[in-house]
C-alpha positions as CSV (number, residue, x, y, z in Angstrom):
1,X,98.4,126.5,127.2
2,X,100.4,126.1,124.5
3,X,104.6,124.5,125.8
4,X,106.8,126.6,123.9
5,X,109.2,124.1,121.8
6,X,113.4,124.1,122.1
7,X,116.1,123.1,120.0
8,X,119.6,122.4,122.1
9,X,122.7,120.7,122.6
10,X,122.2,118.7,125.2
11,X,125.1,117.3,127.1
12,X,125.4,113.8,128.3
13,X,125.6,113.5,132.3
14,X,125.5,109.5,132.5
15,X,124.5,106.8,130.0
16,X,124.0,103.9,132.6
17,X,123.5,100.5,131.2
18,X,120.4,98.7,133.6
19,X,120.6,95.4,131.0
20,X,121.7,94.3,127.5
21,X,118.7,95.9,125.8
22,X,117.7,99.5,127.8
23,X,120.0,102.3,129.2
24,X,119.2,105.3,131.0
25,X,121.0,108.5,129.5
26,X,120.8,111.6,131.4
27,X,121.0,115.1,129.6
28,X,122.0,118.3,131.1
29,X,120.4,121.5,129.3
30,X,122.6,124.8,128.9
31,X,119.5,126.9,129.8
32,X,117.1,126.5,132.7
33,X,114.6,123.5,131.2
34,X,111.3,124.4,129.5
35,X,108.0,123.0,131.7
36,X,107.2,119.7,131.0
37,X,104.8,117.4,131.7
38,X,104.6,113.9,131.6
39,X,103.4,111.8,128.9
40,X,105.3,114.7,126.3
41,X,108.1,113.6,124.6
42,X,111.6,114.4,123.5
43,X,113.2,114.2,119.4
44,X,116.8,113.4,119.6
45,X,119.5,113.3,116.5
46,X,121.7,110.7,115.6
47,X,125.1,112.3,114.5
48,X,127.5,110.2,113.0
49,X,125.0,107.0,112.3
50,X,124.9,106.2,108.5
51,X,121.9,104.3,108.4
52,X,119.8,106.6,110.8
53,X,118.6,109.6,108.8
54,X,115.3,110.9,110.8
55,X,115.5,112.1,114.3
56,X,114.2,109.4,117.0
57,X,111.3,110.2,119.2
58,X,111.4,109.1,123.3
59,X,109.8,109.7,126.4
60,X,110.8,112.0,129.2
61,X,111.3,109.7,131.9
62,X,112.2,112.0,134.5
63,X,112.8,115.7,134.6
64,X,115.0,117.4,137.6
65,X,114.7,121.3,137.2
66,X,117.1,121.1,140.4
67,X,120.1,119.2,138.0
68,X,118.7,121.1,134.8
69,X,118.3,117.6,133.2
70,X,116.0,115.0,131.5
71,X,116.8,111.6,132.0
72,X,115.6,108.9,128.7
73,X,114.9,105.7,128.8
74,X,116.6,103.8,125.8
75,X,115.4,100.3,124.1
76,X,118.0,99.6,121.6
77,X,116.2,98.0,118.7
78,X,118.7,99.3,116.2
79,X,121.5,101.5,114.8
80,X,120.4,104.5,115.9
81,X,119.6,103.5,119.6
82,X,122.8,101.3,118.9
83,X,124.8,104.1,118.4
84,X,123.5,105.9,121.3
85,X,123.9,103.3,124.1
86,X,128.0,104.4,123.2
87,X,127.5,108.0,124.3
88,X,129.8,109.4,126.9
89,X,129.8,111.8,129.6
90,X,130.1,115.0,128.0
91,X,128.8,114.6,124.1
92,X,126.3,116.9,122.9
93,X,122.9,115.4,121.7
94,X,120.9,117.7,119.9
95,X,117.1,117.4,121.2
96,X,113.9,119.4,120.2
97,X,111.4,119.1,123.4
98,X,109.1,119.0,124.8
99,X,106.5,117.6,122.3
100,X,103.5,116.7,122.1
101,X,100.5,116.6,125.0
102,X,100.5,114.8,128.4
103,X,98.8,112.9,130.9
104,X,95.5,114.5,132.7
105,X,95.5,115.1,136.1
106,X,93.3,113.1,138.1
107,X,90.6,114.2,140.2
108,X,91.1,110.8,142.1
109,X,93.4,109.2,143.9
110,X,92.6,106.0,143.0
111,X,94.9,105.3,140.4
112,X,96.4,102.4,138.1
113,X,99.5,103.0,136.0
114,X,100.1,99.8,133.5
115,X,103.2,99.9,131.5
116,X,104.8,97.1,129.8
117,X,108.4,96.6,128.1
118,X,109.4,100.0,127.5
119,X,106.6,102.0,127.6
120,X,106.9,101.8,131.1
121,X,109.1,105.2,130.2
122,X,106.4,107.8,130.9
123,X,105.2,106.2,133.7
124,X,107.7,106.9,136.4
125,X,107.4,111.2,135.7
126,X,104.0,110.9,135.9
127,X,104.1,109.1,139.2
128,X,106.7,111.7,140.2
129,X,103.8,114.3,139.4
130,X,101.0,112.6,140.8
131,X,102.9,112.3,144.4
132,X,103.4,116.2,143.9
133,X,99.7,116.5,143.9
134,X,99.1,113.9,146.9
135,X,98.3,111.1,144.8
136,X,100.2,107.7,145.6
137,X,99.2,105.3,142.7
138,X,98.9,101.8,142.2
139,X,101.6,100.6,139.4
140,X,101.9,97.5,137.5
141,X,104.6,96.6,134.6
142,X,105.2,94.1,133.1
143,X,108.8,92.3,131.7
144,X,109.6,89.4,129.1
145,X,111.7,88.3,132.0
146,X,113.3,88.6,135.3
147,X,116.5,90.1,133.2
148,X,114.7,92.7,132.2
149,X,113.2,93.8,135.4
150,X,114.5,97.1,136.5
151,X,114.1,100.7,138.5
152,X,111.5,98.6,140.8
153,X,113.0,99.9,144.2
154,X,112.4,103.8,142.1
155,X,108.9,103.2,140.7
156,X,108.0,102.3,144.7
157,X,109.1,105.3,146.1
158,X,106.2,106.6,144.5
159,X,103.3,104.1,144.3
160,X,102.5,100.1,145.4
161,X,104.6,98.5,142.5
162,X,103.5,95.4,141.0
163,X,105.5,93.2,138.2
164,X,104.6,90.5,135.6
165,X,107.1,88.4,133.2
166,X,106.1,86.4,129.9
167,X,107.9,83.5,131.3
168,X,107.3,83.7,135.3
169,X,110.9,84.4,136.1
170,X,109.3,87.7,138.2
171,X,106.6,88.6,139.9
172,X,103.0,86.8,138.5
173,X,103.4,84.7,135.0
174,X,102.0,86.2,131.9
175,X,101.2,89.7,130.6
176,X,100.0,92.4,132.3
177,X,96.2,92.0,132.4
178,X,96.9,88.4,133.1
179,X,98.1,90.0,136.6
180,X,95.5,89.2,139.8
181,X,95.0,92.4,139.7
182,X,92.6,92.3,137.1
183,X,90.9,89.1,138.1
184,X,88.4,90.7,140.0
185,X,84.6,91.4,138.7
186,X,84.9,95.5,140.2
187,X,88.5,97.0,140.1
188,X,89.5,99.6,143.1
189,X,90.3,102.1,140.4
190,X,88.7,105.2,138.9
191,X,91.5,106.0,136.5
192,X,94.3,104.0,134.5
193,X,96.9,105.8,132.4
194,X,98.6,102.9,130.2
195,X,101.6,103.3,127.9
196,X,103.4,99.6,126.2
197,X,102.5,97.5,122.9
198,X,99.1,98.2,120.7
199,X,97.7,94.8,122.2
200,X,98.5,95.5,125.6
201,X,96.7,98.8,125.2
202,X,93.8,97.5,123.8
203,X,93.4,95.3,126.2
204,X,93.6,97.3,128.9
205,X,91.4,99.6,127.1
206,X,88.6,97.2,126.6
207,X,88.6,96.2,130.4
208,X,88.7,100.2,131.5
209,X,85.4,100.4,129.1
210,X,83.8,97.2,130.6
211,X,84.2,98.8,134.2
212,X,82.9,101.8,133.2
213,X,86.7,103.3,134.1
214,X,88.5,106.6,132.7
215,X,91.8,105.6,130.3
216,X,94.4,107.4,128.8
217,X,97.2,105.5,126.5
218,X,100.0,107.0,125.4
219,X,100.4,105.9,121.6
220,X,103.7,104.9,120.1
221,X,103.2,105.4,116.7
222,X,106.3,105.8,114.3
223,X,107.2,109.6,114.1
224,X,109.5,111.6,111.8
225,X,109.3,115.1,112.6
226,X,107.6,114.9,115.9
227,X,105.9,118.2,115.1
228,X,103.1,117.9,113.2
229,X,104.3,117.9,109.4
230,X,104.8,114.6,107.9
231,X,101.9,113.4,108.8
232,X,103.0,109.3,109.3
233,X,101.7,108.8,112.8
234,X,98.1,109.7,112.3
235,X,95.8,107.7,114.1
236,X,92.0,107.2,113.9
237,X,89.6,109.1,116.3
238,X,86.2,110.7,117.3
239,X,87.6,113.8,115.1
240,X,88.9,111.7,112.2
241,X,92.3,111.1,111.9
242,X,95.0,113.1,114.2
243,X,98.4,113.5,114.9
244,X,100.0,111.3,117.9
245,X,103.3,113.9,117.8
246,X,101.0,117.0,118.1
247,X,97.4,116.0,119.5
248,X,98.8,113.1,121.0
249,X,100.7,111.1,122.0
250,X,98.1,111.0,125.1
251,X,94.6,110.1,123.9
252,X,91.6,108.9,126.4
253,X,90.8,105.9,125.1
254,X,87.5,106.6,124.3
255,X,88.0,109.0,121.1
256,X,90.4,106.4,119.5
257,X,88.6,104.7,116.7
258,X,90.3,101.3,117.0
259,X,89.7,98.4,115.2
């Protein structure tokens, strides 16, 4: 079933700073909010930022039908995100959402969610939606460091949360699938849904495959249109090469051609 795609000035609830490089921002829609799902995504508009011409693709991190809003979370890696970690309570963001595909529901509950740096975004609707279907999932994320470490008390109202950092400041010491977790020969899961950098996906990916367990990754790929025109964030597959904004950005990791 096809989500039908909307176009709106969104205006800005909160814009809450959790450390000097991410920041929640909290949108209120006009209209009553479009179903989503998670692992779909949202393209927001930069007004008034001279170096940022193309719209900028995030996550929905959480969606409250209740409060008619979407909440974003926000790396700033440059002007655009720059210029939107300024936005006050009550400027208008113009947003097209939702995009793309989402996460598959499980027909287990034993479940792994891996997310590291900010692609932990996804990862906290979709344990939202797996608790709505009874599912209580096992979630690991990793940090560059303690500073950086945030939402944990939120993430564990919804699944056993488990945290890494690069330099041991939090939780275990190295990357993710450094965490003890992994260090055993038969892992207690029968699906893991992953979203975070290419070689923490692959990673993750090539474990999943060696146990013989289900993946889904949620690709990151630069976008432009977000719909399925410009073409720029094809990415290899079992069907040649697709679009991560319209047949992604979810993809089991087992029709992704990678290298």
């Amino acid at each position: 079933m096809e989500i039908k795609k909307t176009v709106q000035d969104l205006t800005v609830v909160s814009n809450i700073s959790l450390n000097k490089r991410h920041f929640l921002l909290e949108l209120v829609a006009p209209e009553p909010l479009p179903m989503m799902l998670p692992g779909q995504f949202v393209q927001v508009l930069v007004k008034d930022s001279p170096t940022t011409f193309l719209r900028r693709p995030f996550s929905i991190h959480q969606a409250d039908h209740r409060r008619n809003s979407i909440i974003l979370l926000v790396q700033i890696k440059g002007e655009g995100t720059r210029h939107l970690s300024h936005l006050r309570e009550g400027e208008k963001l113009n947003v097209i959402y939702p995009l793309g595909n989402s996460f598959s529901l499980p027909t287990t509950k034993k479940v792994l969610l891996v997310g590291g740096g900010c692609g932990v975004a996804p990862l906290l609707f979709l344990s939202q939606f797996l608790n709505q279907n009874s599912i209580r999932p096992t979630i690991l994320v990793g940090f560059r460091t303690k500073e950086e470490v945030s939402e944990i008390e939120t993430y564990a109202k919804y699944g056993e949360i488990f945290i890494t950092t690069d330099d041991g400041t939090e939780g275990e010491h190295g990357l993710v699938v450094d965490h003890s977790i992994f260090q055993k020969d038969h892992l207690p899961f029968d699906k893991i849904y992953c979203c975070g950098p290419d070689a923490m996906m692959h990673a993750v990916a090539r474990i999943a495959k060696m146990q013989e367990i289900d993946c889904e990754v949620s690709l990151e790929n630069t976008m432009a249109c977000g719909f399925g025109v410009c073409l720029c964030c094809i990415t290899p597959t079992d069907r040649g090469n697709e679009r991560v904004c319209v047949e992604g950005p979810v993809f089991n990791t087992k029709r992704l051609k990678w290298k």
